[in-house]
C-alpha positions in Angstrom: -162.9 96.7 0.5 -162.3 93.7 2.1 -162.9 90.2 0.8 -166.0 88.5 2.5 -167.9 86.0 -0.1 -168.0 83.5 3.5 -167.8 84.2 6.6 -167.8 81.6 8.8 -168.9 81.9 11.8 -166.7 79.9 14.7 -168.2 79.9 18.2 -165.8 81.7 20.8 -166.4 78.6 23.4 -165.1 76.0 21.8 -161.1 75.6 20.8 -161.4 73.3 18.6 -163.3 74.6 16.1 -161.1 77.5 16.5 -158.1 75.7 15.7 -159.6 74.6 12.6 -161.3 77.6 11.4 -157.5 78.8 10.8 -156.8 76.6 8.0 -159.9 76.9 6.1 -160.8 79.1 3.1 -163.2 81.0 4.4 -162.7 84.9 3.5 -163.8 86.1 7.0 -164.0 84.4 10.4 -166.0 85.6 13.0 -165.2 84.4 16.8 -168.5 84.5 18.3 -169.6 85.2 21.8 -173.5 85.5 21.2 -176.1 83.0 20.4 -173.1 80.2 19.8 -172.1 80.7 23.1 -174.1 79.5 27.0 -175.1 82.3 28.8 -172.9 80.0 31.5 -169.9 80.4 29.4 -169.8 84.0 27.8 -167.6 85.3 30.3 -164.7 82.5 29.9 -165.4 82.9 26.3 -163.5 86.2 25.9 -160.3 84.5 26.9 -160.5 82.1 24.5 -161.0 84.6 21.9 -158.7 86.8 23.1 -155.9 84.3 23.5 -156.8 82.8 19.7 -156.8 85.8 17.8 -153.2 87.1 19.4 -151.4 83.1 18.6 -153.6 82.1 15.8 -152.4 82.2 12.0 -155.3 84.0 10.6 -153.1 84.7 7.5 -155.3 86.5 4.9 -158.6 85.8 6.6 -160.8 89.1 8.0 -161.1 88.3 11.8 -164.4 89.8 13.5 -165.7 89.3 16.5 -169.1 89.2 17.2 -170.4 90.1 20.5 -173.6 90.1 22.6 -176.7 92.6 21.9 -176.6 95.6 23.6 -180.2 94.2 25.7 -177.9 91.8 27.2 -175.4 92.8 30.2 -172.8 91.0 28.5 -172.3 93.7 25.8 -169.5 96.2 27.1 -167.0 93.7 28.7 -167.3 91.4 25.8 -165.6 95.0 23.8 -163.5 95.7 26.5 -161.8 92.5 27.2 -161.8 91.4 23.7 -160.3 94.9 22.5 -158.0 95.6 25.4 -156.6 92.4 25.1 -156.2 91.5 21.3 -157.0 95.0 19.5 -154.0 94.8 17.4 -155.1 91.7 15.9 -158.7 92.3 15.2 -159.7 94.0 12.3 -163.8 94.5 13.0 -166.5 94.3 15.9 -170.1 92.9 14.8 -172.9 94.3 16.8 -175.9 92.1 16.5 -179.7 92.9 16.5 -178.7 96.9 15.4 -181.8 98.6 16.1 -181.2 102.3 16.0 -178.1 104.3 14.7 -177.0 104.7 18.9 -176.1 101.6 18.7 -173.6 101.7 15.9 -172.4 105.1 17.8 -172.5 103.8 21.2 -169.8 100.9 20.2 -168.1 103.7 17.7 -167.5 105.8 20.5 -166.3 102.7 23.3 -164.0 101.8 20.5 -162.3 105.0 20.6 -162.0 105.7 24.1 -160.4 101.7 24.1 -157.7 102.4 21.6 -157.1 105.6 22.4 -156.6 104.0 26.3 -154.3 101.5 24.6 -152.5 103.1 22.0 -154.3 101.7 18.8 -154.5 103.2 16.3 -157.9 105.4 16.2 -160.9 104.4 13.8 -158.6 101.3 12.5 -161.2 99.0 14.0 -164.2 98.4 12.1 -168.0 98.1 12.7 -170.5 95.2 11.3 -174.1 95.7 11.7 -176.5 92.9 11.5 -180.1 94.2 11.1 -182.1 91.3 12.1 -185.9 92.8 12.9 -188.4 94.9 11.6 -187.5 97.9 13.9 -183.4 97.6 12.1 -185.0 97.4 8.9 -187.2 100.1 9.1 -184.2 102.7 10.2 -181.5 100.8 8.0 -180.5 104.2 5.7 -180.3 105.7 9.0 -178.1 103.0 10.6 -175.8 102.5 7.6 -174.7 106.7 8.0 -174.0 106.3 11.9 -170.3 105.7 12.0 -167.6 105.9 9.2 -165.8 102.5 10.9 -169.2 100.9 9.4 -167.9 98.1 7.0 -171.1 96.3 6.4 -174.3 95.2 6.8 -175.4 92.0 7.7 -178.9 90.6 7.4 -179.5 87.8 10.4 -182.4 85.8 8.9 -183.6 84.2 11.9 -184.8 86.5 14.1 -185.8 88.6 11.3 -188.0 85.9 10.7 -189.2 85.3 14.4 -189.9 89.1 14.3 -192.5 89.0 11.8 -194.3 85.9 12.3 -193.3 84.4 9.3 -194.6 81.0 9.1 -191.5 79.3 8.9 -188.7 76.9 10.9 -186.2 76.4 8.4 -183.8 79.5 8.3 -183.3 80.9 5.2 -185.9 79.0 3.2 -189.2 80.5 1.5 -192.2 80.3 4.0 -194.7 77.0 3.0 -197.3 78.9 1.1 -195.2 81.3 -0.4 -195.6 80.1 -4.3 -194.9 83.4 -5.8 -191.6 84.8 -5.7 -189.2 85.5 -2.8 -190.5 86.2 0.5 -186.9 87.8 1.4 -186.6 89.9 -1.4 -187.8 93.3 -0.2 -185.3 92.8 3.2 -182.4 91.8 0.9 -183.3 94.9 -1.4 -183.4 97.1 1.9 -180.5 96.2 3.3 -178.4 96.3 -0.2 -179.5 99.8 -1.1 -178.7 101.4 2.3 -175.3 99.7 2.4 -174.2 100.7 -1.6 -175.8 104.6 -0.6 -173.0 104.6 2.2 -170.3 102.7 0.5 -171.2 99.7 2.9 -170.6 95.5 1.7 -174.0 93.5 2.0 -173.7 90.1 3.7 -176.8 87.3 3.4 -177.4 85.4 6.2 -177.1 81.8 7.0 -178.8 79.2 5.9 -178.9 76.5 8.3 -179.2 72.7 6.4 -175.5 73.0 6.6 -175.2 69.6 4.6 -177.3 70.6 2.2 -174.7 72.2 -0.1 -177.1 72.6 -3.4 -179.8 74.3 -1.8 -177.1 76.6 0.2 -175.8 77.3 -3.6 -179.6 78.0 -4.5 -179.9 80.3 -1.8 -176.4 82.0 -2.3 -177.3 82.7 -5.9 -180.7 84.9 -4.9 -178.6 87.9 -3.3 -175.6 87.0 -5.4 -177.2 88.1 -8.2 -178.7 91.1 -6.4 -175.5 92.0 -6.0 -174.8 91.0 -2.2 -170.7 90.8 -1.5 -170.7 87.3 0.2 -173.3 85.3 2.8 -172.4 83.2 5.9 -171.4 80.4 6.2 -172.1 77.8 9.2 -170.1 75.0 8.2 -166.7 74.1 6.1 -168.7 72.2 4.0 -170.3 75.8 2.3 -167.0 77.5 2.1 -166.3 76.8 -1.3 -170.4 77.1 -2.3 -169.7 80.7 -1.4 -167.0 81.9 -2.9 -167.2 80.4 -6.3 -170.9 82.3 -6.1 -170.2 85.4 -4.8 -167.1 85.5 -7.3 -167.3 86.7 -11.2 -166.8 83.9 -13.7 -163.7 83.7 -15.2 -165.1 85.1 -18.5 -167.1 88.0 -16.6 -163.9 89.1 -15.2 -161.9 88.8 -18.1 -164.9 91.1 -20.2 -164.6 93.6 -17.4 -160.8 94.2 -17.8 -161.1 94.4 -21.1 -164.0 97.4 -21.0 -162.0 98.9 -18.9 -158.8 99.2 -21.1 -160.6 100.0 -24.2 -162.6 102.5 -22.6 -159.1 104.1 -21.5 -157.8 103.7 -24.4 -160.8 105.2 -26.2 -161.4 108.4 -24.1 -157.7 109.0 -23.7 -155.4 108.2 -26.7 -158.7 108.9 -29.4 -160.8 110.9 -27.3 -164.2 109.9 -27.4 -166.9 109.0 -25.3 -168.0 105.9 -27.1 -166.3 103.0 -28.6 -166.8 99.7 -29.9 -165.3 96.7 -28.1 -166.2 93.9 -30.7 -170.0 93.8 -31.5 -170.5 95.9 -28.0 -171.0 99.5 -27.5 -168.9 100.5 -24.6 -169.5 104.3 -23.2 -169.1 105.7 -19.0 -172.0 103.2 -18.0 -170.1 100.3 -19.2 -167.3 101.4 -17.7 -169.0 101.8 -14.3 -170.1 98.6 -14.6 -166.6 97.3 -15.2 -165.5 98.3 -12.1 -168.0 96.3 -10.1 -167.0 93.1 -11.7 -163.8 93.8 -12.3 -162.9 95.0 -8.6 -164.9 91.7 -7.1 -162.8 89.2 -9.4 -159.6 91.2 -8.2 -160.6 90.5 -4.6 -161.5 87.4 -5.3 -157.9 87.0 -6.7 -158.9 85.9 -10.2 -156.1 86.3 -12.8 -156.7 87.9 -16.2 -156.3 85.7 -19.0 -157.4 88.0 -22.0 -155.5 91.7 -22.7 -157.1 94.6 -24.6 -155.1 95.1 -28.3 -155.8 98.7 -29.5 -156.9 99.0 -33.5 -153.8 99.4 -35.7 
């Protein structure tokens, strides 16, 4: 699992927000030669990326590339070049507007003939899907099973949004009218419970008052909670917001651990199947639980600060 509470996306066309992107804290960057990119400059584009992921220091970021929809004629040179040329330091593709499970398969399978072409390694690029329509939704479970170099799923708010007529211009924000509560939640829902079916991360989309850090953190917090891994970010400014959100407080993480020791120490060294940890009942749900928590604040890189002390 890799870490992804932001990614930040970094358009392919222009160097110096490249440049920059390197030194910020952002989990994942994405290089992107879609809608951040002219039409006029998509082609040049691929060099730029190409030549910034092989010199760039992308020390202990996830570097994606995101390229054009596969409605576009764009789509297969923007993998070729970009694989061909800097393969060995990319670690996944994102295919926008994912419709239909071909489309995962069709770049699966162009992937493979590339690497095998090149000598990469098979299968050792990844695949992120953004479902950003009614058609994606509505096939999602189908989508999230069409490839095992699927990583995540990504939910791309604004043309989701344009799809369905929702009466709304600011992206990511509830629709004027909409008093009762969230008018994303169903998508988010969708989208969550066809990635954790197939072992996939969740990613929110953006939201697009980029210097309007509390209500990004508003926003964050909705799928946070759901249980979403991380959300895009569009500016440095809503780095941070996201990964203190999409992390577990320090007491969370700390409670996790400790569940998971005595529930080790429990079923192990005294053999049953419930225990007390304190006031708390602790059994195999608990411990399940745990994990989640517990495997988010390791990625995260949070360090323990409490240890579990077995009964005398």
């Amino acid at each position: 699992m890799r870490p992804r509470r932001s990614t930040l996306a970094v358009p392919g066309s222009n160097p110096r927000f490249i440049e920059k992107a390197q030194g910020l804290a952002a989990d994942e960057i994405f290089l992107d030669l879609e809608d951040a990119v002219a039409p006029a400059a998509k082609e040049e584009a691929r060099g730029s990326v190409v030549t910034a992921l092989n010199e760039g220091d992308w020390s202990g970021k996830v570097r994606v590339v995101r390229v054009n929809d596969l409605s576009t004629r764009w789509t297969y040179r923007d993998v070729i070049e970009v694989v061909e040329g800097a393969g060995a330091n990319l670690d996944c593709v994102m295919l926008p507007k994912v419709r239909d499970p071909a489309d995962v398969q069709w770049l699966d399978r162009l992937l493979t003939q590339i690497e095998r072409n090149t000598g990469l390694e098979v299968g050792r690029i990844g695949i992120e899907a953004q479902i950003e329509d009614a058609r994606g939704l509505t096939r999602v479970d189908e989508i999230a099973a069409a490839s095992p170099r699927l990583e995540t799923l990504v939910f791309g708010p604004g043309d989701f949004m344009a799809s369905i007529n929702m009466k709304t211009l600011v992206v990511g924000e509830q629709p004027p009218g909409y008093t009762e509560g969230d008018a994303y939640h169903y998508i988010l829902m969708r989208i969550l419970m066809a990635a954790r079916a197939h072992d996939l991360q969740a990613i929110d989309g953006p939201y697009f008052n980029v210097r309007d850090v509390p209500a990004f953190t508003r926003v964050a917090r909705r799928s946070a909670a759901l249980g979403f891994d991380g959300k895009w970010v569009l500016h440095p400014s809503q780095i941070e917001a996201a990964n203190d959100v999409y992390s577990p407080a320090q007491e969370d993480y700390d409670h996790a651990e400790l569940i998971l020791d005595a529930y080790d120490y429990y079923t192990t060294v005294e053999r049953r199947g419930a225990a007390m940890l304190g006031d708390e009942m602790i059994d195999e749900a608990s411990r399940k639980m745990a994990l989640v928590i517990a495997a988010k604040g390791r990625i995260a890189g949070l360090v323990r600060t409490k240890t579990f002390n077995p009964p005398v």
